[in-house]
C-alpha positions in Angstrom: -152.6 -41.2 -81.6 -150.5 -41.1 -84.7 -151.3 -39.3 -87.8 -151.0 -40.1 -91.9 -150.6 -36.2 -92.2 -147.5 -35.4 -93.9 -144.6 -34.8 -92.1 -143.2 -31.1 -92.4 -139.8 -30.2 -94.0 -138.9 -28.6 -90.8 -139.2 -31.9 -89.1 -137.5 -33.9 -91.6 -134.2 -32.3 -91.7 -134.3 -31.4 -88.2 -134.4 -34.6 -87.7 -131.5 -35.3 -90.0 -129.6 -33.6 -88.3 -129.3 -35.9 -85.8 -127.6 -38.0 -87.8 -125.3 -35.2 -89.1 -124.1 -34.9 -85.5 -123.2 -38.5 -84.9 -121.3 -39.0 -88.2 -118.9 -35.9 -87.0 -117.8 -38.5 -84.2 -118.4 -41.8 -86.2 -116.5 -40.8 -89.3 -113.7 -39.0 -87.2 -113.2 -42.4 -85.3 -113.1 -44.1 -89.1 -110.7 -41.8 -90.7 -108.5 -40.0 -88.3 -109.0 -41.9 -84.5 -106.3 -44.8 -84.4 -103.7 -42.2 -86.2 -104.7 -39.4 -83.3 -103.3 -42.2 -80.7 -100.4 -43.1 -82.4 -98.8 -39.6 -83.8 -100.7 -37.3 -81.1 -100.5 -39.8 -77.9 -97.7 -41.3 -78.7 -99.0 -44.6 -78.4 -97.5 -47.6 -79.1 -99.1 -49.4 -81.9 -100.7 -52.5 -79.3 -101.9 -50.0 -76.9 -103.5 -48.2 -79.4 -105.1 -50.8 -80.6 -106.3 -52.0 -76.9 -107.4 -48.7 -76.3 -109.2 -48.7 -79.7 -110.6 -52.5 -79.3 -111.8 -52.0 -75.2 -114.3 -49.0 -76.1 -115.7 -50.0 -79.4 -116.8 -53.6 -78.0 -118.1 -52.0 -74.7 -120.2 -50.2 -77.1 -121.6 -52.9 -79.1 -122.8 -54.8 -75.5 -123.7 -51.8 -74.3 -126.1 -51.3 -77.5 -128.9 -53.7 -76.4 -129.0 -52.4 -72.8 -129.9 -49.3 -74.1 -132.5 -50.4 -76.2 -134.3 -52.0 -73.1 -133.6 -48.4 -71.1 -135.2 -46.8 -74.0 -138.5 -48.7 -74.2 -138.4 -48.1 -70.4 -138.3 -44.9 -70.7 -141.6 -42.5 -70.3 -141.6 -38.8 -70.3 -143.6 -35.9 -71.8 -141.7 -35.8 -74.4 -141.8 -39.2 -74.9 -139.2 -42.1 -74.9 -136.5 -41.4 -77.2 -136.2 -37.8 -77.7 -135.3 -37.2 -74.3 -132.4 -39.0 -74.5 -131.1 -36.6 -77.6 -131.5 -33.9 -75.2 -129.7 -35.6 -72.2 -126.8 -36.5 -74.1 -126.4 -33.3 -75.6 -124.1 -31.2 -73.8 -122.2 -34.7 -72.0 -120.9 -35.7 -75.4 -120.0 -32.5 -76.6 -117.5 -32.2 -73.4 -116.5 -35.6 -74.1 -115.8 -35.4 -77.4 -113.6 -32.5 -76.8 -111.3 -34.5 -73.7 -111.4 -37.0 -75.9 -109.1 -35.3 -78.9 -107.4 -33.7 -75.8 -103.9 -34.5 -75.4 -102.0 -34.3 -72.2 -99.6 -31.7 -72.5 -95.9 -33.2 -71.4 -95.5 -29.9 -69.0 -98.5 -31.8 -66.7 -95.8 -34.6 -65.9 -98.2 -37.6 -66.4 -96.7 -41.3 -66.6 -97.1 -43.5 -69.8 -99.7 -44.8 -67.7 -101.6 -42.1 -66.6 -101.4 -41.3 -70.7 -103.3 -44.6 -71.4 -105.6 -44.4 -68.5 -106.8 -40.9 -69.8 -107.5 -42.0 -73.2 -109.3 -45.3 -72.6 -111.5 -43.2 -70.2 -112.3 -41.0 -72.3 -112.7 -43.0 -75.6 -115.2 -45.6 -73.1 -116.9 -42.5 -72.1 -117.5 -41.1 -75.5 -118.4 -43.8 -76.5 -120.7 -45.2 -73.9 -122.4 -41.8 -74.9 -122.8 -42.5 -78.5 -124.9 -45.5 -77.4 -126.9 -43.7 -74.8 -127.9 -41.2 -78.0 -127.9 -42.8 -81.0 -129.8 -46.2 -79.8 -133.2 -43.8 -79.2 -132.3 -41.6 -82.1 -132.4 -44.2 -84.6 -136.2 -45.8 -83.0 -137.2 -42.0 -82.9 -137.4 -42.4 -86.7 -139.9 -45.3 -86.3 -142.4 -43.3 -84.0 -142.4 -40.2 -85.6 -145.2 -41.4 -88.4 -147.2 -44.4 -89.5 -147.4 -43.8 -92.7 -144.8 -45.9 -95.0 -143.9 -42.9 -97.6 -143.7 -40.8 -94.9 -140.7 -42.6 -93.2 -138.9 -43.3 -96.2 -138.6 -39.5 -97.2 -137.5 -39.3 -93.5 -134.9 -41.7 -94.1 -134.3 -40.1 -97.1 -133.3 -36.6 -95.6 -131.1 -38.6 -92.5 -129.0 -39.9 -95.5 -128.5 -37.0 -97.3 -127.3 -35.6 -94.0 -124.9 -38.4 -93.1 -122.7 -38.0 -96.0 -123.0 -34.3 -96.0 -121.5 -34.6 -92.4 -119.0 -37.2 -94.0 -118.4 -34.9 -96.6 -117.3 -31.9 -94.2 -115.0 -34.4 -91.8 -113.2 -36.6 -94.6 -112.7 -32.9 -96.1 -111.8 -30.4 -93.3 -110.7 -32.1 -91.0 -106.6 -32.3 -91.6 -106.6 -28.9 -93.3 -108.3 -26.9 -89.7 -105.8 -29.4 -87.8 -102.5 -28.2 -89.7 -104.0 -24.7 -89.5 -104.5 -24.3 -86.4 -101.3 -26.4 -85.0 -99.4 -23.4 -87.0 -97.6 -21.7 -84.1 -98.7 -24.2 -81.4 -98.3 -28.1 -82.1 -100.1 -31.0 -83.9 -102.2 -31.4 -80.5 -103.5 -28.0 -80.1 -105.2 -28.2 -83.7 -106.8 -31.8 -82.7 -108.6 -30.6 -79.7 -109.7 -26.8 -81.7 -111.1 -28.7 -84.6 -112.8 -31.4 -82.8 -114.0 -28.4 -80.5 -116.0 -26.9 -83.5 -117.4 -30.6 -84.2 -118.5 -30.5 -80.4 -120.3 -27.7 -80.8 -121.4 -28.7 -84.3 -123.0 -31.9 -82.3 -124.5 -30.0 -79.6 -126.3 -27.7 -82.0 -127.9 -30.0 -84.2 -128.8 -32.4 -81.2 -131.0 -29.7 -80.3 -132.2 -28.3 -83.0 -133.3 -32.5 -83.6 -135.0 -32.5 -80.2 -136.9 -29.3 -80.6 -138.1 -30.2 -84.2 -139.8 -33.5 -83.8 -142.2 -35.3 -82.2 -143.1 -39.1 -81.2 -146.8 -40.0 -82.4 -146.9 -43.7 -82.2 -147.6 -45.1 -78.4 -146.5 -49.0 -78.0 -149.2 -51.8 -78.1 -149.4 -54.2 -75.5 -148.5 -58.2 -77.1 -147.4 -61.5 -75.9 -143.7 -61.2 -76.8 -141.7 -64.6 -76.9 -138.4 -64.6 -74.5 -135.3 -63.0 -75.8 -133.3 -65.9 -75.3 -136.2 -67.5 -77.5 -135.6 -65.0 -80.3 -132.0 -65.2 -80.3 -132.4 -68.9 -80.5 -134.6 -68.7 -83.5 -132.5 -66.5 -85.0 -129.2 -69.2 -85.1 -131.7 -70.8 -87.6 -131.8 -67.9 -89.6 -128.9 -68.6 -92.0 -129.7 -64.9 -94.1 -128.7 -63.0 -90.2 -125.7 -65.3 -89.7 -124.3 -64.4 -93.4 -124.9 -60.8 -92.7 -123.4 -60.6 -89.5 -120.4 -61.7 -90.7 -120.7 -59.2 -93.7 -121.0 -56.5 -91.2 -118.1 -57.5 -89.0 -115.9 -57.5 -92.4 -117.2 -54.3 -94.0 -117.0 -52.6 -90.7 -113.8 -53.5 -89.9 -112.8 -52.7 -93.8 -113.9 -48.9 -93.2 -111.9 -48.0 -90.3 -109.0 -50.2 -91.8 -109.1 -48.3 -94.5 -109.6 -45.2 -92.8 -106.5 -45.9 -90.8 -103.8 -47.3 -93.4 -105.1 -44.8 -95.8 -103.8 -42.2 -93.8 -100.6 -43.3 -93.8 -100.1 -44.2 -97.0 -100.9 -40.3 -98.2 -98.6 -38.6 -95.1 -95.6 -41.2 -95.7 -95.5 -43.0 -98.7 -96.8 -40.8 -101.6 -94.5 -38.3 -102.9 -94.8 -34.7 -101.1 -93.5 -33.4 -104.4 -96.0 -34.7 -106.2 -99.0 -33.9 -104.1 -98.0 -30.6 -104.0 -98.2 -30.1 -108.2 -101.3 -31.2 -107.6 -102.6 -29.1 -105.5 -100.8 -25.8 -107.0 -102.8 -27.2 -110.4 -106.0 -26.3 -108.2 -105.0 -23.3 -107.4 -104.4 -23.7 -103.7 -100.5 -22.8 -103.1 -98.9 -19.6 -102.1 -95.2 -18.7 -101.7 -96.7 -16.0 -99.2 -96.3 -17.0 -95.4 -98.6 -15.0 -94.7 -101.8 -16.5 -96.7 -103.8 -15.0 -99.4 -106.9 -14.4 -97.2 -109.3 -16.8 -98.9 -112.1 -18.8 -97.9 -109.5 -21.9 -98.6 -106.7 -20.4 -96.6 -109.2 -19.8 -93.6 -110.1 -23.3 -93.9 -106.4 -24.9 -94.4 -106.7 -25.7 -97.6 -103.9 -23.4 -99.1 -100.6 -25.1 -98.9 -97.8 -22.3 -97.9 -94.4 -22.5 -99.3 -92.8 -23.4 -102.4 -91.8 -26.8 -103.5 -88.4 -27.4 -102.5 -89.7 -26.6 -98.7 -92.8 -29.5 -98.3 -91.2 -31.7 -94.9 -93.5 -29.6 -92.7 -96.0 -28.9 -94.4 -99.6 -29.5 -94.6 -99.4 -30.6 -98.2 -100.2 -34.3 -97.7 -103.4 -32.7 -95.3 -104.8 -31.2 -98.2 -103.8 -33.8 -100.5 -105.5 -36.7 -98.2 -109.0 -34.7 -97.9 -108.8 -34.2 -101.6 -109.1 -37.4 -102.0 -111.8 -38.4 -99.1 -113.8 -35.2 -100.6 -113.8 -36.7 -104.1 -115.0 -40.0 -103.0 -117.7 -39.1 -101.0 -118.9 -36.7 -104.1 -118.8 -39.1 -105.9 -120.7 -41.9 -103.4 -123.7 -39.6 -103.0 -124.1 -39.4 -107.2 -123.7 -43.1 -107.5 -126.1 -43.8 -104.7 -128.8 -41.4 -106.6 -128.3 -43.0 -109.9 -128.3 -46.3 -108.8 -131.5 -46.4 -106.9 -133.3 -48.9 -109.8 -130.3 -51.3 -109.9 -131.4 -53.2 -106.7 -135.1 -53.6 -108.3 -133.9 -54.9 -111.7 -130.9 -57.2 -110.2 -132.1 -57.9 -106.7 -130.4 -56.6 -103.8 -127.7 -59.7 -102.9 -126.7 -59.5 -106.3 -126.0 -55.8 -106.6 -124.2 -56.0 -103.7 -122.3 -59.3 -104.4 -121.1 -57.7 -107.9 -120.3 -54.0 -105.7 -118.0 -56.3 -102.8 -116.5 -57.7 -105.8 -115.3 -55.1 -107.9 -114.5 -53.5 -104.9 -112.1 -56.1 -104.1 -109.9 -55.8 -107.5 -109.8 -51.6 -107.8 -108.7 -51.8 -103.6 -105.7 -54.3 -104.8 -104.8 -52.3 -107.4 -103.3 -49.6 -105.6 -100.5 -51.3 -104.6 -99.4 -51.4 -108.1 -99.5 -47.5 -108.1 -95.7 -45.6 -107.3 -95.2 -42.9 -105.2 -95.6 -39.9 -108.1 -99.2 -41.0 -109.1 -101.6 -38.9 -107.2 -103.4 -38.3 -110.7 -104.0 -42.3 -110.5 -104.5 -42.4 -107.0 -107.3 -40.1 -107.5 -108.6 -42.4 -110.1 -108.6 -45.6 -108.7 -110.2 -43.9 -105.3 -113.2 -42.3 -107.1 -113.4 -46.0 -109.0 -114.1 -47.8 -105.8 -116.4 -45.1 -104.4 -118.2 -45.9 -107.7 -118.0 -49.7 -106.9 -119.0 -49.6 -103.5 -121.7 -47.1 -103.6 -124.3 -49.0 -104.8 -123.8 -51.5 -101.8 -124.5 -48.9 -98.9 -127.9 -48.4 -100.6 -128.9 -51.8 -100.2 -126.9 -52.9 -96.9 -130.3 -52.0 -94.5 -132.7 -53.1 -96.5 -130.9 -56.8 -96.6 -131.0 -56.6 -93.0 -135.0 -56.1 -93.2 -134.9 -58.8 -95.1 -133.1 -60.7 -92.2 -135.9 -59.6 -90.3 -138.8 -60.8 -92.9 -136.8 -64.4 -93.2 -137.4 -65.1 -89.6 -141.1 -64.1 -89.7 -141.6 -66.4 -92.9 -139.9 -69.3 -91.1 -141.0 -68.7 -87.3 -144.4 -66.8 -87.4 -142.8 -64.2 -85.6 -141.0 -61.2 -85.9 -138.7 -59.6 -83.7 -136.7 -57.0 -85.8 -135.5 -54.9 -82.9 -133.4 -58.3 -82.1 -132.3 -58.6 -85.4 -131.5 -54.9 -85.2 -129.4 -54.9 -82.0 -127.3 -58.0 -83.3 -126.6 -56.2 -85.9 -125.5 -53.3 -84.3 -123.3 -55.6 -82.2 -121.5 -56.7 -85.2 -121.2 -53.4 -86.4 -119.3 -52.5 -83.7 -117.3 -54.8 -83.4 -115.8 -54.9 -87.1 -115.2 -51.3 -86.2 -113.5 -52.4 -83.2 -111.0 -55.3 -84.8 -110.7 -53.1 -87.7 -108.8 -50.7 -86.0 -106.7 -52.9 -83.7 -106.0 -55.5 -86.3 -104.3 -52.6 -88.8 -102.0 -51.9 -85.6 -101.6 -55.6 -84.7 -100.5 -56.4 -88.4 -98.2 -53.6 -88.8 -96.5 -54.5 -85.4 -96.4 -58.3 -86.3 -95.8 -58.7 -89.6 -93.5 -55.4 -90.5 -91.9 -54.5 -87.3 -93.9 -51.2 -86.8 -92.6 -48.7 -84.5 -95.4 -45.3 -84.2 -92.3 -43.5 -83.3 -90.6 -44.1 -86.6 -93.7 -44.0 -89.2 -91.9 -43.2 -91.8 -89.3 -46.4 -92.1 -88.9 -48.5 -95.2 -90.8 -51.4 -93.3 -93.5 -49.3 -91.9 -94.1 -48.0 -95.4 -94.6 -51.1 -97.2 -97.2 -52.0 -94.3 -99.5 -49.0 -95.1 -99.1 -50.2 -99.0 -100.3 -53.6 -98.1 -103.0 -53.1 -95.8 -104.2 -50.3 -98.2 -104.2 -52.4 -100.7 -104.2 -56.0 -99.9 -105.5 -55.9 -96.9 -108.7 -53.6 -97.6 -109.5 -56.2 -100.6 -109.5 -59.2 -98.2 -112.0 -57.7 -96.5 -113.8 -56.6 -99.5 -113.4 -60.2 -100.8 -115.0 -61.7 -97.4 -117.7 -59.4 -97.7 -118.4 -60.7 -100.6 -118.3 -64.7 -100.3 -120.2 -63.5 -96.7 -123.1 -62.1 -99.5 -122.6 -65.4 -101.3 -123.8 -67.3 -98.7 -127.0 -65.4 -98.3 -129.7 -67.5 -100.0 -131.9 -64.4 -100.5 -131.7 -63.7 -103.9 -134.6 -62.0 -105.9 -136.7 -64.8 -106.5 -136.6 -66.2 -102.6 -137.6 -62.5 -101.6 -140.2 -61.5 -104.1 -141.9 -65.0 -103.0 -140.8 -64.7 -99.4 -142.7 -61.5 -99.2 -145.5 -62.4 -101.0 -146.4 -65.1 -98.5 -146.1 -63.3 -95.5 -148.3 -60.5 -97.8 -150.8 -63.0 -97.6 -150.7 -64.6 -93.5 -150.8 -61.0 -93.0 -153.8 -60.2 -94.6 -155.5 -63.2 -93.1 -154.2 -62.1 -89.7 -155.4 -58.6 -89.8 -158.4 -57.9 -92.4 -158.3 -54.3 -91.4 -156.7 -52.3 -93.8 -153.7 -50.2 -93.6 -155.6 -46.8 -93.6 -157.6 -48.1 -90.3 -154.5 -49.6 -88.8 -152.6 -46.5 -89.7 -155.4 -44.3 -87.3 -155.2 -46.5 -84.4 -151.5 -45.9 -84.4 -150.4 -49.3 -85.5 -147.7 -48.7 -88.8 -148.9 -50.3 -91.7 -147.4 -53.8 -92.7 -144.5 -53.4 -94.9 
């Protein structure tokens, strides 16, 4: 029977940290993954990006199996935390084979190479599936009561970018530190060892914590094939499904050329004034002993002796730490603006200035890191107000095919959209390879070539506001602006009401979550 009792702090972040685990893997696959397979690997750039591309869209089919093993699934513990706990200790292994390198002393063919890290990238992420799928419906069966689950949702966020936070900021310093007397590929798999374990611990610490109160009700459902046919008639969906392919694939894009364009096109000189203005250079090989230094963020040497070192590491997390700072304080003091403006339009006006401050870095020379800095924390400050918003246009998705159908079938709208996440993760990836190769002659054994270099200050630039600017014509296209929604919800306020007299309080004590 479910409860309207609050739910305790204890269960709220542990189930957060859920969340907290997947984003070590989801934002290490943004930022660092297609970079791993090029400089660690030594990949070319097209079988990188088939390795990339393969896995990723694997995953996004694979989603809505796992949805239907899911509500399959019945055990004491009910139906989704069990799979948290299975998956547990399979993706920590994973994750650590994954960022695994073959050493050359094994012998293994180019082949053999590729056949090892399409494995293990389909494995991991075949796993992330099988885990995250029931995590995210755990949230939905925890409580009935509407306040309840958006404080849940509420803790879950701040966890997500606190996990973001920690991998866009500690990741390349613990790599460069620990590939000091070893190689580039012994720091990978030590870092993403501590992840692993990271993800294993909070996985259980998320099973142990909560609990699944709501039990299903039996209905007449309509066919799935009917539901996806209804929703090719649901013009909101097929906007935002192309917004999510776009803004996906704009993140690991980004994430992608934006590591090259800090490790081979911004000046090493100047990245390292501005890190000695913070206080986190030495002369002394042998460290200062500091919090920083054990975490990599102290960059040894002097000035004149920066072709080795981890300078650009710090540099680069700098600036992923500053914007997602500055992301989690725009999101909090922006809460109102999608009440006042309506949610399409905050998000329209975020794509949109989004698109000019990622196009204006191109105009930036090598020396500027002060400027760099600038115009990053300036999109962060763009963009954040979007990611607010981007679920809650989805349930409106869902809402748009109850008003015009009569039913509702959000865990369709749901798994589509997950699809198209996926995907846009997927092409993201592959198509930064695809147009380095094709239109600038990359080589991933010669990154730093005049030609390569002026590829990473396009797709940075240019290419991440294309995306932004499809985003936003996508959003354009979306007739659900205030108006349509305040009235769209109002109606189906009322056929609910006439449907069900009950109130919410009874509805909420027979286990059925109140209508939102």
């Amino acid at each position: 029977m479910a409860t309207l009792q609050p739910l305790s702090f204890l269960e709220k972040a542990g189930y957060s940290a859920g969340d907290a685990a997947a984003n070590l893997v989801f934002m290490s696959m943004v930022l660092f993954q297609l970079n791993f397979y090029t400089d660690v690997f030594g990949l070319s750039a097209n079988t990188a990006a088939a390795i990339l591309l393969w896995p990723r869209l694997w995953d996004a089919v694979f989603d809505p199996v796992m949805g239907v093993l899911a509500d399959r699934t019945n055990t004491r513990w009910g139906k989704f935390r069990p799979w948290v706990l299975w998956t547990a200790v399979p993706w920590a292994v994973v994750m650590v084979l994954a960022y695994t390198a073959p050493d050359p002393a094994w012998g293994w063919s180019t082949g053999m190479v590729v056949a090892y890290a399409g494995i293990t990238n389909t494995l991991l992420m075949t796993l992330y599936s099988m885990n995250n799928m029931p995590y995210s419906a755990l949230g939905g069966v925890m409580t009935a009561d509407l306040n309840e689950r958006t404080k849940l949702n509420s803790f879950r966020f701040v966890s997500v970018n606190v996990a973001q936070f920690i991998v866009g900021g500690f990741t390349l310093p613990l790599v460069a530190k620990f590939a000091q007397g070893h190689d580039r590929a012994h720091g990978w798999q030590v870092t993403m060892t501590i992840w692993a374990v990271a993800c294993l611990v909070l996985f259980l610490v998320t099973f142990f914590t909560t609990r699944e109160r709501i039990k299903p009700i039996q209905e007449t459902r309509a066919t799935p094939r009917q539901d996806f046919a209804d929703l090719l008639r649901n013009g909101p969906w097929i906007a935002l499904v192309a917004y999510t392919v776009f803004n996906f694939g704009m993140l690991s894009l980004r994430g992608g050329a934006h590591f090259n364009y800090y490790h081979h096109y911004v000046d090493k000189a100047a990245m390292f004034d501005f890190v000695a203005a913070l206080g986190l250079t030495t002369p002394d090989p042998g460290g200062t002993g500091s919090l920083a230094d054990a975490l990599g963020y102290i960059v040894h040497g002097t000035r004149d002796q920066l072709a080795s070192s981890n300078v650009a590491d710090v540099y680069n997390s700098l600036i992923n730490m500053a914007g997602f700072a500055t992301t989690i304080v725009v999101i909090m003091a922006s809460s109102g603006l999608s009440a006042r403006f309506g949610r399409r339009a905050v998000a329209t006006a975020g794509f949109g200035l989004s698109t000019l401050a990622a196009c204006a870095l191109y105009a930036l020379p090598p020396t500027a890191v002060w400027g760099m800095l600038a115009l990053h924390m300036l999109g962060a400050v763009f963009y954040a107000p979007t990611i607010a918003v981007m679920w809650a246009m989805y349930a409106d998705a869902a809402d748009y095919s109850e008003w015009q159908t009569g039913r509702r079938f959000t865990g369709m709208v749901f798994a589509t959209i997950g699809f198209s996440l996926k995907s846009g993760l997927a092409l993201g990836s592959a198509g930064l390879l695809w147009f380095l190769a094709g239109f600038f002659g990359y080589d991933t054994q010669a990154p730093s070539a005049p030609n390569a270099i002026e590829g990473y200050r396009v797709a940075s630039s240019f290419g991440v506001g294309a995306l932004f600017a499809a985003c936003t014509l996508c959003l354009l296209a979306n007739k659900l602006d205030k108006p349509t929604t305040l009235r769209m919800a109002d109606e189906l306020a009322e056929r609910r009401a006439k449907a069900q007299p009950a109130t919410d309080d009874d509805a909420g004590a027979r286990g059925v979550p109140a209508a939102a």
